[in-house]
C-alpha positions as CSV (number, residue, x, y, z in Angstrom):
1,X,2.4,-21.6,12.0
2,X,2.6,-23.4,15.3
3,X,-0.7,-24.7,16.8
4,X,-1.7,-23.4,20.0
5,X,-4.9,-24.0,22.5
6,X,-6.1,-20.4,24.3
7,X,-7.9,-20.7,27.7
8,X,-9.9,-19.0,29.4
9,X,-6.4,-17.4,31.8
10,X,-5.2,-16.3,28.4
11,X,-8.4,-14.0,27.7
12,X,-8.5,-12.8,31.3
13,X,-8.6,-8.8,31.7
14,X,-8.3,-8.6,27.9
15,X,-11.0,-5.9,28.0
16,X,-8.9,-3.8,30.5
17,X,-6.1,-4.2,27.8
18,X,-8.4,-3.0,24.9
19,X,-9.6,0.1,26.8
20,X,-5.9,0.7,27.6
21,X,-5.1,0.6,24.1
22,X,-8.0,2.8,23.1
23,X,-7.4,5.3,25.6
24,X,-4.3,6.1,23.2
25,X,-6.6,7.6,20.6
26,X,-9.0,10.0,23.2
27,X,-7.5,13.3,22.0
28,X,-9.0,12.1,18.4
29,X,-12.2,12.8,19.9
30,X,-14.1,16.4,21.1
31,X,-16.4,14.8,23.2
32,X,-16.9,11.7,25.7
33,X,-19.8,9.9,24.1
34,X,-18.0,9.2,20.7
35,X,-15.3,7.8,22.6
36,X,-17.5,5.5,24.4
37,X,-18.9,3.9,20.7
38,X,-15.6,3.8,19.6
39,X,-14.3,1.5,22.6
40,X,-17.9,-0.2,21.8
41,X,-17.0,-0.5,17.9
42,X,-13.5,-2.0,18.5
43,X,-15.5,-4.3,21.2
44,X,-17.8,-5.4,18.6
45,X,-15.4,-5.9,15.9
46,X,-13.5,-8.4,18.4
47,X,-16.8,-10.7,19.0
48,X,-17.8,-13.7,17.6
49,X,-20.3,-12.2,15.5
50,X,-20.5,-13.7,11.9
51,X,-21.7,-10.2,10.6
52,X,-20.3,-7.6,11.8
53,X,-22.2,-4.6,10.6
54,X,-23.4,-2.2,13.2
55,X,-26.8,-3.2,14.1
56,X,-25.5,-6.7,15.2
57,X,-23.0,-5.2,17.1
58,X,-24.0,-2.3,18.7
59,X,-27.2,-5.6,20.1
60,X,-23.8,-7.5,21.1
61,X,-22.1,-5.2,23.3
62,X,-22.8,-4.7,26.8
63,X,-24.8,-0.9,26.7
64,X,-24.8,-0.6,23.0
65,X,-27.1,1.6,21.1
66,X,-27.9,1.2,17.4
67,X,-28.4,4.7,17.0
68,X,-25.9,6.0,18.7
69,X,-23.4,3.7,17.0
70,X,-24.4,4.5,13.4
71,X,-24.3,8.2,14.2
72,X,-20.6,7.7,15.7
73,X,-19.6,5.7,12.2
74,X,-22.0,8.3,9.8
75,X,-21.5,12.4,11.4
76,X,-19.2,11.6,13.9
77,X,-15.9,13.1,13.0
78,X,-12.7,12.7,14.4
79,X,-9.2,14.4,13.8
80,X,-7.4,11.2,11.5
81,X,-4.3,12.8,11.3
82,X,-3.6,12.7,14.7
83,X,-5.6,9.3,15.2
84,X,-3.0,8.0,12.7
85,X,-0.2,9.6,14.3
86,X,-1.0,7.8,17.7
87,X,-1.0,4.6,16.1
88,X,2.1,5.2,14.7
89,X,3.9,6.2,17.8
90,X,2.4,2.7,19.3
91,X,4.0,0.5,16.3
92,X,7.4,2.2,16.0
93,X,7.3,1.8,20.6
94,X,6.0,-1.8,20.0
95,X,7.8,-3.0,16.7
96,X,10.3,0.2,15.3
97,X,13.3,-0.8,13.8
98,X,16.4,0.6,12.3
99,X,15.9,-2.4,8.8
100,X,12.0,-2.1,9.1
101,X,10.3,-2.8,5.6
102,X,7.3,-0.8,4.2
103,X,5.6,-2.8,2.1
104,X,2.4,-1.4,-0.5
105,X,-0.4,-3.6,-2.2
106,X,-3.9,-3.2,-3.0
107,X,-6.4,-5.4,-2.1
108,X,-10.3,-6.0,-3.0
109,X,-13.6,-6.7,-0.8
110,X,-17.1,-7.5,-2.2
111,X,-19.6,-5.2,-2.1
112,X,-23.1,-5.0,-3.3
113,X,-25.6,-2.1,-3.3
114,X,-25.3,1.5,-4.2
115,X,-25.0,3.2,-0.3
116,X,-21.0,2.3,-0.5
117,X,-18.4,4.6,-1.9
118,X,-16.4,3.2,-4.3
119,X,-18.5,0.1,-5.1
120,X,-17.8,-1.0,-9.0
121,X,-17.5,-3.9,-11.2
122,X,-13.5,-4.3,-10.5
123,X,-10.8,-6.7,-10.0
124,X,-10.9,-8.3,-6.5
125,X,-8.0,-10.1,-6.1
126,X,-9.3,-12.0,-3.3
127,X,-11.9,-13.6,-5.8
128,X,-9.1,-13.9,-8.6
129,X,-11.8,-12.2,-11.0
130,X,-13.9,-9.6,-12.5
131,X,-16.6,-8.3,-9.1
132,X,-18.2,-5.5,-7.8
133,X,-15.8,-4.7,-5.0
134,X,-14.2,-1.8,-2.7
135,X,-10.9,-1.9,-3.2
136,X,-8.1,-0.2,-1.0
137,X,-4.0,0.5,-1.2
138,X,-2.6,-0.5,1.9
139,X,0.9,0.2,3.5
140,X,2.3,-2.4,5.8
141,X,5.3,-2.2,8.4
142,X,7.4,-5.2,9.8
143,X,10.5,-5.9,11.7
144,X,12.1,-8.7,13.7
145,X,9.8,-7.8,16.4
146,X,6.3,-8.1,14.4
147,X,4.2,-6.8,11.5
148,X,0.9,-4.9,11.1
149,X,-1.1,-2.6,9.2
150,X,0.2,1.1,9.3
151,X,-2.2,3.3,6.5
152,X,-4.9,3.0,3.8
153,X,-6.4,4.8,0.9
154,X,-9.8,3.7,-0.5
155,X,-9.3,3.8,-4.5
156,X,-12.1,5.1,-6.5
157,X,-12.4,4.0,-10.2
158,X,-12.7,6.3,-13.1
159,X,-16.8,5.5,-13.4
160,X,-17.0,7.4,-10.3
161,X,-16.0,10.6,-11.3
162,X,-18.3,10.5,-14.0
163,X,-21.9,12.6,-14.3
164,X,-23.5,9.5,-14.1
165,X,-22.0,9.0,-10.6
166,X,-22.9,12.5,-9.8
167,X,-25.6,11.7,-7.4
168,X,-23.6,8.8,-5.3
169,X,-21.1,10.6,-4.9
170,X,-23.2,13.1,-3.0
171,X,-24.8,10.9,-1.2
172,X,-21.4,8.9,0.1
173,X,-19.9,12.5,0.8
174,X,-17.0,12.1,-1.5
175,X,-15.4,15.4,-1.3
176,X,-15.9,17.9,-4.4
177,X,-12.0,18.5,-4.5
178,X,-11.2,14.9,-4.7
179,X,-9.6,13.6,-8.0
180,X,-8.8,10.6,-9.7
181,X,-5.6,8.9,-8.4
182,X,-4.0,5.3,-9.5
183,X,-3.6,3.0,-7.2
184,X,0.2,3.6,-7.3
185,X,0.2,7.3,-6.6
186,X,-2.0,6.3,-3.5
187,X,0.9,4.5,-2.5
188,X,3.6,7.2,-3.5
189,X,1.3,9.5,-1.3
190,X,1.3,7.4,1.7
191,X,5.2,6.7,1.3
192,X,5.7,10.4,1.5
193,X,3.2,10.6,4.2
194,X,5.3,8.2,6.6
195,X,8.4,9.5,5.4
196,X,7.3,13.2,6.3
197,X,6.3,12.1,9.5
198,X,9.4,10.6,10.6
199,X,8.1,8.0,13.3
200,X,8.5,4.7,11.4
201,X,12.0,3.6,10.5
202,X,12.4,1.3,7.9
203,X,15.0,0.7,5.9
204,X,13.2,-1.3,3.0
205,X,10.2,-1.1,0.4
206,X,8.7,-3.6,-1.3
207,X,5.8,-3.6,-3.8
208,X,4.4,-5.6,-6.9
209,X,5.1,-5.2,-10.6
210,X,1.9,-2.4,-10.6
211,X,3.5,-0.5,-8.9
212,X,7.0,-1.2,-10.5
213,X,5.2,0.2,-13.7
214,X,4.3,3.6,-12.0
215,X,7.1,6.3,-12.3
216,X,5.2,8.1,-9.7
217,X,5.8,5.5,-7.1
218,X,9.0,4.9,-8.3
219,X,10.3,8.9,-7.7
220,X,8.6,8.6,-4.4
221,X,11.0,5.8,-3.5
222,X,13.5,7.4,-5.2
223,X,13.4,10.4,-2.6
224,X,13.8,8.2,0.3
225,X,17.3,8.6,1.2
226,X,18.9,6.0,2.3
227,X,16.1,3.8,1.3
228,X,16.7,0.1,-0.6
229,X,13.7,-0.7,-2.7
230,X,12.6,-4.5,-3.7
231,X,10.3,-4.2,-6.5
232,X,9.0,-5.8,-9.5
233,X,8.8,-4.2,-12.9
234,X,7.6,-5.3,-16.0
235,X,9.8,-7.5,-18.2
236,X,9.3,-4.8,-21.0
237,X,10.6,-1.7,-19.2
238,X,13.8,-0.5,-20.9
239,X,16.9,0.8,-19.3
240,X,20.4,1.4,-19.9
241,X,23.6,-0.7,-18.4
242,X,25.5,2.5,-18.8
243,X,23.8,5.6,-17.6
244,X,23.1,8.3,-20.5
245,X,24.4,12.0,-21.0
246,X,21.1,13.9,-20.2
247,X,20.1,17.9,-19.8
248,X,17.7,19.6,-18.5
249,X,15.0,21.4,-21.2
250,X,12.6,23.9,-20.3
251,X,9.0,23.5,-21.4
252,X,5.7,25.3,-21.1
253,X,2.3,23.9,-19.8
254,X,-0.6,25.4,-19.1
255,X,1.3,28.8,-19.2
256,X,3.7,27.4,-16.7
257,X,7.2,27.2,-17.0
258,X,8.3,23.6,-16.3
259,X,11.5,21.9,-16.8
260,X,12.0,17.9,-17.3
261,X,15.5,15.8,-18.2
262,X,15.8,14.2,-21.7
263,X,18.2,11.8,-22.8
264,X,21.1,13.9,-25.0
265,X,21.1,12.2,-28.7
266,X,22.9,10.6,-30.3
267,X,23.1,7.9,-27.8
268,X,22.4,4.0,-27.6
269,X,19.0,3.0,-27.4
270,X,17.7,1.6,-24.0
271,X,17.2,-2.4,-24.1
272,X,14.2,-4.5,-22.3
273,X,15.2,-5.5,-18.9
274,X,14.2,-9.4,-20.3
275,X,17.4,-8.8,-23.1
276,X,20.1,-7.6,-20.1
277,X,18.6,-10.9,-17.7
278,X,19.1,-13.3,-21.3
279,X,22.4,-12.0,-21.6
280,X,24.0,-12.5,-18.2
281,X,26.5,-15.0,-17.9
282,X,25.3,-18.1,-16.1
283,X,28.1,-17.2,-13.4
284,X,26.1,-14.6,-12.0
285,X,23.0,-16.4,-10.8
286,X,22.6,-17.6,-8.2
287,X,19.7,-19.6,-6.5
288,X,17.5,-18.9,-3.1
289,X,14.7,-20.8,-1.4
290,X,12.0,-18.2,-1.2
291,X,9.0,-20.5,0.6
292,X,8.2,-23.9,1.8
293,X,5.6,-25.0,-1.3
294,X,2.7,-27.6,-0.9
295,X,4.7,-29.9,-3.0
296,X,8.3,-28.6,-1.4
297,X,10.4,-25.6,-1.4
298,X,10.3,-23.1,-4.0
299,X,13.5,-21.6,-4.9
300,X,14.0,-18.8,-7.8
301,X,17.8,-17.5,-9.3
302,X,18.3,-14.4,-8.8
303,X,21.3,-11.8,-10.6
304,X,21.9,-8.3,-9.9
305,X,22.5,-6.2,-12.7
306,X,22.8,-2.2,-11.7
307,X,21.3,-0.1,-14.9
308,X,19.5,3.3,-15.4
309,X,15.9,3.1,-16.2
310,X,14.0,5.0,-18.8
311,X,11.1,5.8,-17.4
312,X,8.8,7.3,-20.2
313,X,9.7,4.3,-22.0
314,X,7.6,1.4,-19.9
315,X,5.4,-0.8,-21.8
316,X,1.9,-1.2,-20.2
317,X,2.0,-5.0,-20.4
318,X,2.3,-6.6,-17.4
319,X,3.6,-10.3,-18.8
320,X,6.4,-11.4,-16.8
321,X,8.4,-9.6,-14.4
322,X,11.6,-8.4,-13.0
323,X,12.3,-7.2,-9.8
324,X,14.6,-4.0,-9.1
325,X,16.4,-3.2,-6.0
326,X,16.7,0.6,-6.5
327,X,18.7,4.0,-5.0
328,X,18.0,7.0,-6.5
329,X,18.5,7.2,-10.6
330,X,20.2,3.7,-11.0
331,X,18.3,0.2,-10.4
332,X,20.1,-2.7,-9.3
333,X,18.0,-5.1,-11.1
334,X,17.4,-8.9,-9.9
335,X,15.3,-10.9,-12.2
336,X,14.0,-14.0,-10.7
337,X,14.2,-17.4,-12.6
338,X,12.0,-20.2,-11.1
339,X,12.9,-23.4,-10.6
């Protein structure tokens, strides 16, 4: 990243600006005075403070009330679907492109206490380990004409729907209807979120081998139209190079009537996606440099393979990886080879 100094004629009427870009988001709001510690919030969050909780901030900014800001962030509410909608509208104005790229990961923050809703003994991957942590599934847009942030769901781990959660769950509001969701189908919700919404075009997904392991996330992207999806899969997940006979058979759950595809037998079994990458031909790799390393670049081979995935085959080991480059039933599959 290029190195650059910012003076003081850079900064100038950058709180103009920020009020400008706030006033976006003022039909989120009933009333006047929640908008106000909202524009303070987003004031504070900018500052040099080291903490930035509210007490310190709502002290920072210019009229700030410690009260009135904790309410705001506490009762306050605000209609987020439209708030989210704004935003959007702003990034696809700003940033929208026909080959945008969604990208999905998770990430953790560390947390203490018991005042914080979905505080547990987890694992952060920004520690590399074992904490007690938040942690949160994040979507992410970019084009040629930027990147940033465009949804987020808080995860909650199994302990908290538990009885001995019962009473923090009451007191960090977590609504009674709420119920336990992976990490991937908190992605697979927000992709069909953004695709129902139609205001970001993109063109690409990508995600990591978790959520390569989820067939929920995987017929989300798979009902993306159009869509060319980059991710990784366990090395263990079987698939077939030719696609097998199936039919449709009827089943009832629950005293529902439900129907699900099955592979027609006889037919060859499905192989591990590590035994098709062994057996390709050295012809067909071919290498890329993917980053400039500490200690040079680092490339990887890559191959592309199309087969037909089983899906209620996939091991839950996560050693090694493939990744998949995928368009409705059939994956074009592109294992990586480091050198």
């Amino acid at each position: 990243m290029p190195t650059f100094d910012v003076g003081p004629s850079d900064v100038e009427g950058f709180m103009e600006e920020l009020w400008e870009f706030q006033s976006a988001f003022h039909d989120c709001f009933a009333r006047s005075e929640p908008r106000a510690h909202f524009f303070d919030y987003m004031v504070g969050q900018f500052s040099k403070l080291e903490r930035k909780s509210i007490e310190p901030m709502a002290l920072q900014v210019e009229g700030g009330t410690i009260r009135g800001m904790q309410r705001f962030i506490s009762d306050v509410h605000w209609d987020e679907e439209q708030m989210r909608w704004n935003y959007h509208q702003l990034v696809a104005d700003e940033m929208g492109a026909p080959e945008g790229v969604l990208m999905f990961d998770e990430s953790g923050f560390v947390k203490k206490g018991h005042d914080s809703v979905g505080v547990a003994r987890q694992y952060c991957g920004t520690l590399g380990k074992v904490e007690n942590c938040q942690v949160g599934v994040f979507a992410a847009y970019a084009s040629r004409h930027g990147y940033a942030l465009v949804d987020k769901r808080l995860f909650l781990p199994d302990v908290w729907f538990g009885d001995a959660y019962a009473t923090r769950r009451t007191t960090c509001r977590v609504p009674q209807e709420l119920t336990l969701q992976s990490k991937p189908q908190l992605a697979a919700a927000m992709l069909q979120a953004i695709v129902h919404e139609g205001l970001l075009p993109f063109k690409y997904v990508v995600a990591d081998c978790l959520y390569g392991n989820s067939p929920d996330f995987l017929d989300a992207v798979d009902a993306c139209v159009g869509v060319t999806t980059f991710v990784a899969i366990p090395s263990e997940t079987r698939c077939w190079l030719q696609r097998p006979q199936t039919e449709d058979k009827t089943y009832t759950y629950k005293g529902d009537v439900r129907a699900k595809r099955v592979v027609v037998v006889p037919h060859n079994a499905p192989s591990s996606v590590a035994a098709v990458a062994a057996n390709l031909p050295p012809s067909r790799w071919y290498p890329r440099t993917v980053s400039e390393g500490t200690k040079g670049p680092i490339m990887y081979a890559f191959a592309r393979q199309r087969v037909t995935l089983c899906k209620r085959l996939f091991e839950k080991s996560s050693i090694g990886g493939i990744s998949s480059v995928h368009s409705g039933d059939e994956r074009q599959s592109i294992p990586p080879r480091p050198h």
